[in-house]
N, CA, C and O atoms as a Maestro MAE file, in Angstrom:
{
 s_m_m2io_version
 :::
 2.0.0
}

f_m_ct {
 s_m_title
 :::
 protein
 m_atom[340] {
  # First column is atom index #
  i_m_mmod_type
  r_m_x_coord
  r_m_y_coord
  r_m_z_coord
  i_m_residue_number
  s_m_chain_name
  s_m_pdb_residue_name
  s_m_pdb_atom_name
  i_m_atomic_number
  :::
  1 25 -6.020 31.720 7.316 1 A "UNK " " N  " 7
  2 3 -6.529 30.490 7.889 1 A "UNK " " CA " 6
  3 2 -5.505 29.841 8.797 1 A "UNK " " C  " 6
  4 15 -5.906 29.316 9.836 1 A "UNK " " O  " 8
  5 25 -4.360 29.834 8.526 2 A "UNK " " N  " 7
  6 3 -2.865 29.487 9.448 2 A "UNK " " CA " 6
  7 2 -2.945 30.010 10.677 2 A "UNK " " C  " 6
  8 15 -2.765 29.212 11.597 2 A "UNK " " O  " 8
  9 25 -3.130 30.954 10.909 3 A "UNK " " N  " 7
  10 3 -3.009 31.707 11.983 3 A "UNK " " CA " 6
  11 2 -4.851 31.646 13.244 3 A "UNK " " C  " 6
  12 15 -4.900 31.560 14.471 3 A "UNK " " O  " 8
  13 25 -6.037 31.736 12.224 4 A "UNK " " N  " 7
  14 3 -7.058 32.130 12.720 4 A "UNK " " CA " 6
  15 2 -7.143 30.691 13.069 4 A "UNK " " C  " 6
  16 15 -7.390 30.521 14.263 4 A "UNK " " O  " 8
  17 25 -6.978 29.344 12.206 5 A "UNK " " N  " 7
  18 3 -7.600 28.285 12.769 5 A "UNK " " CA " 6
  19 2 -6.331 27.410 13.527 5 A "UNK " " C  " 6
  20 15 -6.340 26.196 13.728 5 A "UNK " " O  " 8
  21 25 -5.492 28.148 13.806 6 A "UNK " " N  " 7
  22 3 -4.274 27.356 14.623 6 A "UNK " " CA " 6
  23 2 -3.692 26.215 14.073 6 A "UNK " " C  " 6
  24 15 -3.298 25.227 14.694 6 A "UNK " " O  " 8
  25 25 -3.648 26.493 12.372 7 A "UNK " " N  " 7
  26 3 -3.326 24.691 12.116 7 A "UNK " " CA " 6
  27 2 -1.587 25.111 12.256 7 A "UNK " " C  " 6
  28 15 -0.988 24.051 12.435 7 A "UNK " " O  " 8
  29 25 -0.891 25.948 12.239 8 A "UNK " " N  " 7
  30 3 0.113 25.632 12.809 8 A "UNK " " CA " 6
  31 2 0.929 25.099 13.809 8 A "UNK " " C  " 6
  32 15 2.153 25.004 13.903 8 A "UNK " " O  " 8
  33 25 -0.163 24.709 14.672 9 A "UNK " " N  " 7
  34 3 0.231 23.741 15.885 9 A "UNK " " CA " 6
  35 2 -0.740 22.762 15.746 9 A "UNK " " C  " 6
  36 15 -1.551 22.539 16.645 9 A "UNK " " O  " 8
  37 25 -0.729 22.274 14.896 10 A "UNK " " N  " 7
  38 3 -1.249 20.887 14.625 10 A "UNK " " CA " 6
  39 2 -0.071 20.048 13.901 10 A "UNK " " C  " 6
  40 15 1.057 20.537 13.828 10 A "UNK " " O  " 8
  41 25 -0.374 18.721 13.346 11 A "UNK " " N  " 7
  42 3 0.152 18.019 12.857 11 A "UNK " " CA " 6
  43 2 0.429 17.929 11.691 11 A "UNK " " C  " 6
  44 15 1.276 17.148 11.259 11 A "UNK " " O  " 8
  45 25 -0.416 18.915 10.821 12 A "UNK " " N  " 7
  46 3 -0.284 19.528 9.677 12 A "UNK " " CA " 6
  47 2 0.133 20.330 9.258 12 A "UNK " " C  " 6
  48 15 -0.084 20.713 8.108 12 A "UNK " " O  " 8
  49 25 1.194 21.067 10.415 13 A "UNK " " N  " 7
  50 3 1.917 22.619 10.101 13 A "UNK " " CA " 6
  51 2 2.883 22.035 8.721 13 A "UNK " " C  " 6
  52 15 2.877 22.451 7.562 13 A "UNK " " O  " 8
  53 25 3.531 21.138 9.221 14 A "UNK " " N  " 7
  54 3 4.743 21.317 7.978 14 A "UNK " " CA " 6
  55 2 4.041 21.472 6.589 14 A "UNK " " C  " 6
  56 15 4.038 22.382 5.760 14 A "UNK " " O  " 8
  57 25 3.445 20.235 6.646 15 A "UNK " " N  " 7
  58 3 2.583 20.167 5.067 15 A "UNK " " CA " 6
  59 2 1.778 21.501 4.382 15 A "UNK " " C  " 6
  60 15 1.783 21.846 3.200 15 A "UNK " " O  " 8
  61 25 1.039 22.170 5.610 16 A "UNK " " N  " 7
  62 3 0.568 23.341 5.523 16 A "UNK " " CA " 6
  63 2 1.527 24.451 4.817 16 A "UNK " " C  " 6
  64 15 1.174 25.233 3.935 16 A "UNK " " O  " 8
  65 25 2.603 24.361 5.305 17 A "UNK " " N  " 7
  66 3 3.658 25.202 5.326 17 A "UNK " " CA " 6
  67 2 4.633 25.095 4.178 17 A "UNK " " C  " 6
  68 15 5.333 26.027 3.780 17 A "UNK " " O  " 8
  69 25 4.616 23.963 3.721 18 A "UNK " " N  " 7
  70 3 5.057 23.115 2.435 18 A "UNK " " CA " 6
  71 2 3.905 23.818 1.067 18 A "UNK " " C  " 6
  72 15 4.450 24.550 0.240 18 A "UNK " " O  " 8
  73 25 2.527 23.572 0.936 19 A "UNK " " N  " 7
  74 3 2.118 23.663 0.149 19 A "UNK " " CA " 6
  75 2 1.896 25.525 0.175 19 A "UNK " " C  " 6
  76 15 2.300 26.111 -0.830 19 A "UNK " " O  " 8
  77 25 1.516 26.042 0.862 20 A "UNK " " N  " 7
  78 3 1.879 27.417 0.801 20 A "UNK " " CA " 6
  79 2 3.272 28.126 0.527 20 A "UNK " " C  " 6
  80 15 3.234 29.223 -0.030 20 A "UNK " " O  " 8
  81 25 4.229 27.702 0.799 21 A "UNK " " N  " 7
  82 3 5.225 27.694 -0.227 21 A "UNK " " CA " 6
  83 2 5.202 27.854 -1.349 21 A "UNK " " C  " 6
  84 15 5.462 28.852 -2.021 21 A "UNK " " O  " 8
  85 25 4.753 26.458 -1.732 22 A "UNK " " N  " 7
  86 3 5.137 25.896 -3.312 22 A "UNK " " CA " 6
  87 2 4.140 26.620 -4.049 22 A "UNK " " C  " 6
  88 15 4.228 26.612 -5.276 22 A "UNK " " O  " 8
  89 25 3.293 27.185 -3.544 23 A "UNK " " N  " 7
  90 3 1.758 27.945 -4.054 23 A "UNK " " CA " 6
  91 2 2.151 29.633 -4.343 23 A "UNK " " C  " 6
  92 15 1.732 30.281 -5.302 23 A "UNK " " O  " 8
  93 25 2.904 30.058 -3.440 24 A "UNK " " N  " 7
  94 3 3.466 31.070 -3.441 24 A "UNK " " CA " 6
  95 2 4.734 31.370 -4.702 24 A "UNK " " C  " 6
  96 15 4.821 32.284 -5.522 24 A "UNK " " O  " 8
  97 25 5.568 30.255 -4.458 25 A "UNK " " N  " 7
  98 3 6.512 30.424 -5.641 25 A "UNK " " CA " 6
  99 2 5.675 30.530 -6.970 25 A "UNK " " C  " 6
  100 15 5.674 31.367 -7.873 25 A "UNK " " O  " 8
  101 25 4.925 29.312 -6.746 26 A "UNK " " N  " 7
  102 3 4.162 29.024 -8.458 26 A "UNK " " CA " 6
  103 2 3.639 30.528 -9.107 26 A "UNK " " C  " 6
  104 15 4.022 31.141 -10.103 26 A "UNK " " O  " 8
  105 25 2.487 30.868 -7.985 27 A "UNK " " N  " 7
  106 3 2.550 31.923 -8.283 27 A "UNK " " CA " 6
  107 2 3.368 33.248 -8.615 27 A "UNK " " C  " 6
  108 15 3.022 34.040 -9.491 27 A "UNK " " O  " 8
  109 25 4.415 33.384 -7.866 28 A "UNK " " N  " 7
  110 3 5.396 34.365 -8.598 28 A "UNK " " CA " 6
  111 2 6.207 33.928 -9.478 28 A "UNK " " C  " 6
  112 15 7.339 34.408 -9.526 28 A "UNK " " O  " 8
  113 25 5.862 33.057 -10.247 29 A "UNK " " N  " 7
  114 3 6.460 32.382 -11.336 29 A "UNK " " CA " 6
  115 2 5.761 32.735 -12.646 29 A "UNK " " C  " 6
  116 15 6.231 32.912 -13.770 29 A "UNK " " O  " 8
  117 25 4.592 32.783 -12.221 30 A "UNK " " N  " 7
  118 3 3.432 32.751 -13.131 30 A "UNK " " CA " 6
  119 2 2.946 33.977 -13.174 30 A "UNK " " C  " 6
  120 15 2.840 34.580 -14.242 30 A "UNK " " O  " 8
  121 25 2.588 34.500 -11.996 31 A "UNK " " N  " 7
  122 3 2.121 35.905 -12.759 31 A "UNK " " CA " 6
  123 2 3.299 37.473 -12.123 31 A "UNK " " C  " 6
  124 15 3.039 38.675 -12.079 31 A "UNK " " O  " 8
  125 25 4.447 36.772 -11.768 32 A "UNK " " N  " 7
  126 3 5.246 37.732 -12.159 32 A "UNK " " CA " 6
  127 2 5.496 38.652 -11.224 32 A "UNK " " C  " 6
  128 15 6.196 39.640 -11.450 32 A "UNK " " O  " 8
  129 25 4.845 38.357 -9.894 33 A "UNK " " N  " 7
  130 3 4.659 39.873 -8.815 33 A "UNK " " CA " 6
  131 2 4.641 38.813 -7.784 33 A "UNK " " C  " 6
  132 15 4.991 37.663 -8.047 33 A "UNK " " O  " 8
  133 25 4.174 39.243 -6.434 34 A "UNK " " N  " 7
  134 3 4.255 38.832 -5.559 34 A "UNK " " CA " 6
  135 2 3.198 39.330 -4.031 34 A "UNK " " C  " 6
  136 15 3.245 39.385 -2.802 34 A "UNK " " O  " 8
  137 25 2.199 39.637 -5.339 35 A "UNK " " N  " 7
  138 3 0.627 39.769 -4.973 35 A "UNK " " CA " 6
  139 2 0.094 38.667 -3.703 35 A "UNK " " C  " 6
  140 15 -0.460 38.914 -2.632 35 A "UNK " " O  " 8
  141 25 0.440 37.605 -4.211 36 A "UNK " " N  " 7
  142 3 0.087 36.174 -3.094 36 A "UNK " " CA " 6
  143 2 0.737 36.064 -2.013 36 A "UNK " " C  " 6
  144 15 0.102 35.846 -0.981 36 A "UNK " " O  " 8
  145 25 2.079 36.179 -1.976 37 A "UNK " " N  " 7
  146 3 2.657 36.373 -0.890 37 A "UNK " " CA " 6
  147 2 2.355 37.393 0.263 37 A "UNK " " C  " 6
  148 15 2.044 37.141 1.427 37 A "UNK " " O  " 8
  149 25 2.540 38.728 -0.411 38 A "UNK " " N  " 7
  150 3 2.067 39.548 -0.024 38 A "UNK " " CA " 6
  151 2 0.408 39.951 0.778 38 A "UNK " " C  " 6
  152 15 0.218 40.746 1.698 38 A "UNK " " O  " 8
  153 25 -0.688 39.032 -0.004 39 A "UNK " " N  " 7
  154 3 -1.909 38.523 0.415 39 A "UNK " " CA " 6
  155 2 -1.626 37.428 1.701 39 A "UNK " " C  " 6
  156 15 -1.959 37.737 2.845 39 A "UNK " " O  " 8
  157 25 -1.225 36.621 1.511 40 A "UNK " " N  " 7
  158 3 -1.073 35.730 2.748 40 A "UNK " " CA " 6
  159 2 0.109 36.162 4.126 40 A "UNK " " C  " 6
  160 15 0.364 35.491 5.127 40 A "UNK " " O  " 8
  161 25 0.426 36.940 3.889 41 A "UNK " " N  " 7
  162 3 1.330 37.869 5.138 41 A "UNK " " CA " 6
  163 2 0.359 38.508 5.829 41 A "UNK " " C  " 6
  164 15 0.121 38.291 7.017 41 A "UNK " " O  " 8
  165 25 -0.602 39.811 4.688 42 A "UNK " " N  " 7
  166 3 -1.333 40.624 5.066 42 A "UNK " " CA " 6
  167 2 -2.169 39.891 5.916 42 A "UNK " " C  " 6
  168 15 -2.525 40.511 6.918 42 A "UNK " " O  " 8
  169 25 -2.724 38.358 5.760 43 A "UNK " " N  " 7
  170 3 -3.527 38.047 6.252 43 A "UNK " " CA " 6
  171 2 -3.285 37.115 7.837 43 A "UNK " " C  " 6
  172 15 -3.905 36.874 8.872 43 A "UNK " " O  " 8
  173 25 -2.155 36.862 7.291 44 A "UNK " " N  " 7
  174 3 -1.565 36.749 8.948 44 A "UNK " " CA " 6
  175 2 -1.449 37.181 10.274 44 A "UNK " " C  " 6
  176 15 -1.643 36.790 11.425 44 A "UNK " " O  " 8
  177 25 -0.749 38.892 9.146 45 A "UNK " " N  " 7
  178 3 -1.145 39.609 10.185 45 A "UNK " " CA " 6
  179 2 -2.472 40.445 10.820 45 A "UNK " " C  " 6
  180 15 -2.478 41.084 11.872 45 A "UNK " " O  " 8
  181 25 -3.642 40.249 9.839 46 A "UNK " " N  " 7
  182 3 -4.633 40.420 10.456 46 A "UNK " " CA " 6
  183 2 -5.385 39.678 11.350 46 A "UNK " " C  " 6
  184 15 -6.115 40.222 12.179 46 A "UNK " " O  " 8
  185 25 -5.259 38.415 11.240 47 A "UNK " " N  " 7
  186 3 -5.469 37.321 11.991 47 A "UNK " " CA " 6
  187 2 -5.229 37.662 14.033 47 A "UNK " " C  " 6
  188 15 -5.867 37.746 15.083 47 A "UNK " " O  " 8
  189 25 -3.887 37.737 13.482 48 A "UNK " " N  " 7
  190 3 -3.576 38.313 14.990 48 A "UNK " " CA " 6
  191 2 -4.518 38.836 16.177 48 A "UNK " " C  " 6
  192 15 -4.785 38.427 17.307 48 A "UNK " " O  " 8
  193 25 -4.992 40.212 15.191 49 A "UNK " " N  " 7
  194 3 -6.246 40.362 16.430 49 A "UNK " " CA " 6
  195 2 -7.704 39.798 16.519 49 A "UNK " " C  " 6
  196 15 -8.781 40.327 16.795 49 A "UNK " " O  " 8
  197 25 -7.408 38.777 16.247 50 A "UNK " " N  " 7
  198 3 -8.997 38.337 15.783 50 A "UNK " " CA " 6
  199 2 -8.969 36.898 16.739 50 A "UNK " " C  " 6
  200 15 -7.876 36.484 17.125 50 A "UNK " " O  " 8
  201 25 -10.078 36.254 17.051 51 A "UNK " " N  " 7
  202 3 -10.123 34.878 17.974 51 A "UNK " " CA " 6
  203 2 -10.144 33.872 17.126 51 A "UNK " " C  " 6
  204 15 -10.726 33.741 16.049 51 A "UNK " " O  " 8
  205 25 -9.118 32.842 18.003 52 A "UNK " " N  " 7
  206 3 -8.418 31.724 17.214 52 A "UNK " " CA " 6
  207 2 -10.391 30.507 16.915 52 A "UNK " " C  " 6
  208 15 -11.189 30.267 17.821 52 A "UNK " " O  " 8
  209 25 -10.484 30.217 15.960 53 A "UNK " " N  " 7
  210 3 -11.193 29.494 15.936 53 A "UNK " " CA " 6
  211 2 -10.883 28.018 15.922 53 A "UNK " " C  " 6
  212 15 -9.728 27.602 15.826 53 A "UNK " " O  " 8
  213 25 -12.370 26.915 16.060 54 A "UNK " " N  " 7
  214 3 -11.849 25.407 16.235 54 A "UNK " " CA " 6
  215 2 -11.436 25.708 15.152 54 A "UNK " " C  " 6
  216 15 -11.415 26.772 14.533 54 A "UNK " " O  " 8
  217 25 -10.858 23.993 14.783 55 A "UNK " " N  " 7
  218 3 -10.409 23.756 13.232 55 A "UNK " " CA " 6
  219 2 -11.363 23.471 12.604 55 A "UNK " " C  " 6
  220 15 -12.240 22.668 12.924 55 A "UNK " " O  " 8
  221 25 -11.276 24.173 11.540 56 A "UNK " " N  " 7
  222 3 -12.547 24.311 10.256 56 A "UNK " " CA " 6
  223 2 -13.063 22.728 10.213 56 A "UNK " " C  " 6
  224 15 -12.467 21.671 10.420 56 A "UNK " " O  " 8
  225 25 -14.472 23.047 9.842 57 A "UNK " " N  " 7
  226 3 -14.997 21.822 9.363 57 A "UNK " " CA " 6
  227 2 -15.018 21.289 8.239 57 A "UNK " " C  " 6
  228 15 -15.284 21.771 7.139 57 A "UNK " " O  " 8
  229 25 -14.546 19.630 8.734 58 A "UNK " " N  " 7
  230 3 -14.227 18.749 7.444 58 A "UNK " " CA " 6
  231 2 -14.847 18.952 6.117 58 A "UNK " " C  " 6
  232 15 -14.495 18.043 5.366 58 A "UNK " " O  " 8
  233 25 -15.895 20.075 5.357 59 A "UNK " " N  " 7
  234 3 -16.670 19.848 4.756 59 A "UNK " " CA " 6
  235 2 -15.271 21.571 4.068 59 A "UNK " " C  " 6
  236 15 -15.399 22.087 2.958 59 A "UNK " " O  " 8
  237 25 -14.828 21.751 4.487 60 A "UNK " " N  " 7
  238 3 -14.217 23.439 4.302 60 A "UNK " " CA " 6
  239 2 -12.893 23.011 3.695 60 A "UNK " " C  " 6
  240 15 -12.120 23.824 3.187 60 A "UNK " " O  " 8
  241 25 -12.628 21.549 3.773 61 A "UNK " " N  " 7
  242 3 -11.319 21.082 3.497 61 A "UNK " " CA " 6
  243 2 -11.791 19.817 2.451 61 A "UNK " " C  " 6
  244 15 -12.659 18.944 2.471 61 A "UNK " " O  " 8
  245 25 -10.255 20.415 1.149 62 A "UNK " " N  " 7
  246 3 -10.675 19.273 0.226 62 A "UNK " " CA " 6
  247 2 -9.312 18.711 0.792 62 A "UNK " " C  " 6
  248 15 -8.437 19.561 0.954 62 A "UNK " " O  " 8
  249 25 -9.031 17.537 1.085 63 A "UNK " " N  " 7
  250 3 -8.234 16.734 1.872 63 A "UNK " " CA " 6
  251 2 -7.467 15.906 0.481 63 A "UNK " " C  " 6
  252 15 -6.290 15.557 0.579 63 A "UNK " " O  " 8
  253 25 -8.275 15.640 -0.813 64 A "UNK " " N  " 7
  254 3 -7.571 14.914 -1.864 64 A "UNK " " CA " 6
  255 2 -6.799 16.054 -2.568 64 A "UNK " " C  " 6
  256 15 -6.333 15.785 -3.675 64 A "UNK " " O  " 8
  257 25 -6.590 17.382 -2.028 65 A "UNK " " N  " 7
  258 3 -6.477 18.422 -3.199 65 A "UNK " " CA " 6
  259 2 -5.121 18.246 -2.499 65 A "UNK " " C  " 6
  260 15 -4.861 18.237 -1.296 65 A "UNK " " O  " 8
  261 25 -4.235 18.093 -3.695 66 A "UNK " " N  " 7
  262 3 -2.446 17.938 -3.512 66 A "UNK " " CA " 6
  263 2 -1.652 18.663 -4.435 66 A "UNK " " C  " 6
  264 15 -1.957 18.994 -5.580 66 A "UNK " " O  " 8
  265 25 -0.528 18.887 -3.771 67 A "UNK " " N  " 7
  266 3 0.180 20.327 -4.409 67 A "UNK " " CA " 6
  267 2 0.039 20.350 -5.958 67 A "UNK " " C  " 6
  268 15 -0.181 21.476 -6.405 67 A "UNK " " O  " 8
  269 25 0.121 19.318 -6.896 68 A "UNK " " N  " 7
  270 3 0.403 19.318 -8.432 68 A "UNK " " CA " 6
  271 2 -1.113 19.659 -8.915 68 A "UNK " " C  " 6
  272 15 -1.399 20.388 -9.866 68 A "UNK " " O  " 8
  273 25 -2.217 18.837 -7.880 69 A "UNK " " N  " 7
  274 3 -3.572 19.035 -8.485 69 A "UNK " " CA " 6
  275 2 -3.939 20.974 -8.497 69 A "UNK " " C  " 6
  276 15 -4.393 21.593 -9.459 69 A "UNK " " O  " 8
  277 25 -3.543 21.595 -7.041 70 A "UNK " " N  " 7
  278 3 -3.607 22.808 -6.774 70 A "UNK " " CA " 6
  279 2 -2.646 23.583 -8.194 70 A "UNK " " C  " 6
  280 15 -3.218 24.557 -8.683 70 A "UNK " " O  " 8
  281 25 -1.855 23.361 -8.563 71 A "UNK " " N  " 7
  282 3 -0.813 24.026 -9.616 71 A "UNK " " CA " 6
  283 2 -1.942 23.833 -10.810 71 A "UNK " " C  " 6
  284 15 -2.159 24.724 -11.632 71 A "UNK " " O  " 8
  285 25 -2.513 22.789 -10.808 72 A "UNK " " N  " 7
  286 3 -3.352 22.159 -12.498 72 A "UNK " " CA " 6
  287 2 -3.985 23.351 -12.223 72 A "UNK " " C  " 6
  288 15 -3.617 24.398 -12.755 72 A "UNK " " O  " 8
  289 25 -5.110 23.281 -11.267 73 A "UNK " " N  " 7
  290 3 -6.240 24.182 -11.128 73 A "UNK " " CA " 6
  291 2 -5.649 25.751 -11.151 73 A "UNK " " C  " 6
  292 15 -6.305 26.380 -11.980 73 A "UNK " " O  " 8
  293 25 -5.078 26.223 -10.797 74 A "UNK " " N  " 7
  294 3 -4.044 27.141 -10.917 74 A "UNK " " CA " 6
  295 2 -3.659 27.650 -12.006 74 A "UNK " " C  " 6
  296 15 -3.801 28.861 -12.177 74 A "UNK " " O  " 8
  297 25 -3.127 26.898 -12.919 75 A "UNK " " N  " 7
  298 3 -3.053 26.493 -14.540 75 A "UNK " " CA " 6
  299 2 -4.139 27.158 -15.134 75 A "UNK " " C  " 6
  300 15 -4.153 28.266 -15.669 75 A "UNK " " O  " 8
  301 25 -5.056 26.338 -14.971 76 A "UNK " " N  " 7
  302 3 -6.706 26.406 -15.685 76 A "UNK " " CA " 6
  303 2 -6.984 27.927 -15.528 76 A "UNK " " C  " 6
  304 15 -6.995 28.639 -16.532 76 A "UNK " " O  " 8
  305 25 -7.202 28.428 -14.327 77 A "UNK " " N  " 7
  306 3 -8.017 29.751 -14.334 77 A "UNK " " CA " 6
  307 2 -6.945 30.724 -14.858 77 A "UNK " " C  " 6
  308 15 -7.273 31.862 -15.193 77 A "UNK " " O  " 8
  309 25 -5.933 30.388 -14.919 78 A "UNK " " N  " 7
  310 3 -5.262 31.618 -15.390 78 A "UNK " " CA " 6
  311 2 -5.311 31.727 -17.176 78 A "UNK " " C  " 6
  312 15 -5.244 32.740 -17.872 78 A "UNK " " O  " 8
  313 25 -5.480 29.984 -17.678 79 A "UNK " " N  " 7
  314 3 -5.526 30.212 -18.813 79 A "UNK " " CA " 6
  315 2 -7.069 30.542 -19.253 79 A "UNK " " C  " 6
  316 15 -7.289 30.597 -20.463 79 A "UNK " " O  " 8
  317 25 -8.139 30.763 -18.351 80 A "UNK " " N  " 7
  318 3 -9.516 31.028 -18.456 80 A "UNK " " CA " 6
  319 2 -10.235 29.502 -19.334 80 A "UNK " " C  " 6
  320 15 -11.098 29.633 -20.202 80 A "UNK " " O  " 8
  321 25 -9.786 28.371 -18.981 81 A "UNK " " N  " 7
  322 3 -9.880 27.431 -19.301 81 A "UNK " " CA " 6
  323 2 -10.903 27.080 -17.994 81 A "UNK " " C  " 6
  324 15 -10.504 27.372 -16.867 81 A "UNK " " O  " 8
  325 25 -12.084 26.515 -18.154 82 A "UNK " " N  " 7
  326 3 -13.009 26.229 -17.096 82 A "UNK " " CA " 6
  327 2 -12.611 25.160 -15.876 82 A "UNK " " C  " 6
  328 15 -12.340 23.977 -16.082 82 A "UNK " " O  " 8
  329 25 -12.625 25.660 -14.855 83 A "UNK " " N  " 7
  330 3 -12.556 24.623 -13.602 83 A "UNK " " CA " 6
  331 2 -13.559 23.815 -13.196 83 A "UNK " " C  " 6
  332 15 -14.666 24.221 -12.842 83 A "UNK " " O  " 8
  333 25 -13.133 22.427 -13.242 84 A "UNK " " N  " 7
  334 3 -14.088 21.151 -12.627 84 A "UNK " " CA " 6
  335 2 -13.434 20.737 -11.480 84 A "UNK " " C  " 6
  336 15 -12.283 21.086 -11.218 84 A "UNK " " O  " 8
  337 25 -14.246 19.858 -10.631 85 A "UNK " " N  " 7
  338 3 -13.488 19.450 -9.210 85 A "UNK " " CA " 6
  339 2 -13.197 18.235 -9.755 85 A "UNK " " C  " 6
  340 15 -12.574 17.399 -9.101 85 A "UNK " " O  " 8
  :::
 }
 m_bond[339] {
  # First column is bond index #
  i_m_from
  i_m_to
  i_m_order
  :::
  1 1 2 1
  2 2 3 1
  3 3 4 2
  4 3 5 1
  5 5 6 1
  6 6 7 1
  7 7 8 2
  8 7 9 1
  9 9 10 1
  10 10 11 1
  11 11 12 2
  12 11 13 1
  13 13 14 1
  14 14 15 1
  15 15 16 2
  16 15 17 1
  17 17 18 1
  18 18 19 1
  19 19 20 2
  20 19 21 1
  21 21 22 1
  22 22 23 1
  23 23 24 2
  24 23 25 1
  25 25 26 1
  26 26 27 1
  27 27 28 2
  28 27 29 1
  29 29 30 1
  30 30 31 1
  31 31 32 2
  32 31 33 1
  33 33 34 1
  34 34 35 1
  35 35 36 2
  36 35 37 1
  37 37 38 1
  38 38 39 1
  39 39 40 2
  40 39 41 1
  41 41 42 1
  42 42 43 1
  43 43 44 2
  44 43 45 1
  45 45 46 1
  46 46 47 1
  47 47 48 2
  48 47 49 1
  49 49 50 1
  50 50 51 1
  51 51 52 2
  52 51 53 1
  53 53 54 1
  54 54 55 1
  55 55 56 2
  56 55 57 1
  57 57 58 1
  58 58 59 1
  59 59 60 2
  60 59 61 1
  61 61 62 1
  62 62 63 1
  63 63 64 2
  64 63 65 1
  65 65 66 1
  66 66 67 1
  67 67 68 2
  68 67 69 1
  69 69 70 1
  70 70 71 1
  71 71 72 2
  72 71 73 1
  73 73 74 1
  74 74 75 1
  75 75 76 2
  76 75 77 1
  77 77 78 1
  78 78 79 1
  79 79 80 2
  80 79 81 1
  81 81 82 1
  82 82 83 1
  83 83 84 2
  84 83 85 1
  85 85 86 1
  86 86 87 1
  87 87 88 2
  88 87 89 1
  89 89 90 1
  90 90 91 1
  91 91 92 2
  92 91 93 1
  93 93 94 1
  94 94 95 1
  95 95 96 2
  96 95 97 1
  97 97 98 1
  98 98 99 1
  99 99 100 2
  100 99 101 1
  101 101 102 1
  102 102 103 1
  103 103 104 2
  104 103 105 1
  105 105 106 1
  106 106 107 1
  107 107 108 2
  108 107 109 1
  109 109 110 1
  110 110 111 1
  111 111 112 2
  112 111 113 1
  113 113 114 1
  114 114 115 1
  115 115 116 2
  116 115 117 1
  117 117 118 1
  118 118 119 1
  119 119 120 2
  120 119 121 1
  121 121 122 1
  122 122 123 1
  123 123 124 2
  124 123 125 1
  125 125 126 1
  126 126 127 1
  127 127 128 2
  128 127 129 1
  129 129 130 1
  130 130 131 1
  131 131 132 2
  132 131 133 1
  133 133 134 1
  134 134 135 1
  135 135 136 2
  136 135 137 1
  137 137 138 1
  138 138 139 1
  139 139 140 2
  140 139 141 1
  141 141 142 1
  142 142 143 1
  143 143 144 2
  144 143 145 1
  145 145 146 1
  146 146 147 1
  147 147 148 2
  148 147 149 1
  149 149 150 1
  150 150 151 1
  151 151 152 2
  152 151 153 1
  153 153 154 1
  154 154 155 1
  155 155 156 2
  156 155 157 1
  157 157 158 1
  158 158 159 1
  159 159 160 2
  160 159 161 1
  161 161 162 1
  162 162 163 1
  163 163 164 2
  164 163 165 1
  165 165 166 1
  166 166 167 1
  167 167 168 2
  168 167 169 1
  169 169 170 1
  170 170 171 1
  171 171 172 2
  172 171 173 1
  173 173 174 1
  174 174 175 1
  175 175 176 2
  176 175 177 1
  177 177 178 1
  178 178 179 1
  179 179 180 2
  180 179 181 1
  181 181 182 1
  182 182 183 1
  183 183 184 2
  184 183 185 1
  185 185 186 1
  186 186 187 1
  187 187 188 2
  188 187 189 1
  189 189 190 1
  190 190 191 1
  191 191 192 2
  192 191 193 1
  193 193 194 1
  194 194 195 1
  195 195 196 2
  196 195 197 1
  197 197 198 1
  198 198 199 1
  199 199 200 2
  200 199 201 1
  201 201 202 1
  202 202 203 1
  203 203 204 2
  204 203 205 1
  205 205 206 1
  206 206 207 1
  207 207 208 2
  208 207 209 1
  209 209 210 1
  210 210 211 1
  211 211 212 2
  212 211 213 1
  213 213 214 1
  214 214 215 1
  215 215 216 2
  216 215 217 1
  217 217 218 1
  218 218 219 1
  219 219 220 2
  220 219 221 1
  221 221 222 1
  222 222 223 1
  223 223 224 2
  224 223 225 1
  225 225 226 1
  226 226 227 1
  227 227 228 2
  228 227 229 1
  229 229 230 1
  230 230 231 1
  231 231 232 2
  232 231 233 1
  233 233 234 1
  234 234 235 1
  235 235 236 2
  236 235 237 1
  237 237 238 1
  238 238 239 1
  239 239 240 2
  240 239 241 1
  241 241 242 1
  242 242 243 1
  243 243 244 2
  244 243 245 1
  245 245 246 1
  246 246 247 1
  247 247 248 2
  248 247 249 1
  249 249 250 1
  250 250 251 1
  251 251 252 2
  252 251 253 1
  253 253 254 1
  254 254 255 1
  255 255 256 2
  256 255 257 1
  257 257 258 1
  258 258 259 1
  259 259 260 2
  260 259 261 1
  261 261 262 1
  262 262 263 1
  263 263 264 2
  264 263 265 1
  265 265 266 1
  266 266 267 1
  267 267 268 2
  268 267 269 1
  269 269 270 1
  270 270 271 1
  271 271 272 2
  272 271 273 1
  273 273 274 1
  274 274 275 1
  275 275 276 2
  276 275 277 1
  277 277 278 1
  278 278 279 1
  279 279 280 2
  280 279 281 1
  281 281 282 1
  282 282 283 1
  283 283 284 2
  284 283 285 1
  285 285 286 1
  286 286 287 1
  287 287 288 2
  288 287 289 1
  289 289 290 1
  290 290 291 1
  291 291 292 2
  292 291 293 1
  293 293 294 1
  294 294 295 1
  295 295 296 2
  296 295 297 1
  297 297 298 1
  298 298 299 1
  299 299 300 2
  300 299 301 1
  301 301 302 1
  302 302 303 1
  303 303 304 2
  304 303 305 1
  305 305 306 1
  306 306 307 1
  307 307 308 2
  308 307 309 1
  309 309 310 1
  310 310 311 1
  311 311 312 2
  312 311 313 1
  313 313 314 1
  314 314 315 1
  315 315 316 2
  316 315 317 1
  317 317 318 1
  318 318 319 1
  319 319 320 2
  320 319 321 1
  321 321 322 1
  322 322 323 1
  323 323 324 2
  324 323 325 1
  325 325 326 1
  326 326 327 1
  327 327 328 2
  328 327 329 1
  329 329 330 1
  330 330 331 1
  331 331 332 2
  332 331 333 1
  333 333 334 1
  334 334 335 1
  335 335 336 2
  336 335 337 1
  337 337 338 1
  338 338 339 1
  339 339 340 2
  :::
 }
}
């Protein structure tokens, strides 16, 4: 999505770039590999040949979802504990 919807040249790169981070570590914290990372590279670089789209619509973005809430939810499915929004 970084790459296909150009939010890296928006005003939201850092934050973007911040929570994919911290999403990435969590995850290789948690399950031990580096599956996610590895997923979001792959997908970078597929992006590449593909056409940049507008920026997703507001309805595609949860805008209240913040790094600790993303870790909870994160939490939950791994412990197969049911997810609510």
């Amino acid at each position: 999505m970084l790459r296909r919807y150009g939010v890296l040249r928006t005003r939201a790169a850092v934050r973007a770039l911040v929570v994919e981070l911290l999403a990435s570590v969590a995850d290789m914290a948690t399950s031990r590999d580096t599956a996610a990372l590895r997923g979001r590279v792959a997908g970078w670089r597929y992006a590449r040949r593909l056409p940049r789209h507008p920026f997703p619509p507001d309805d595609a973005i949860d805008w209240e979802l913040t790094p600790l809430r993303t870790l909870a939810l994160r939490r939950d499915v791994q412990s197969g504990r049911a997810v609510s929004s």
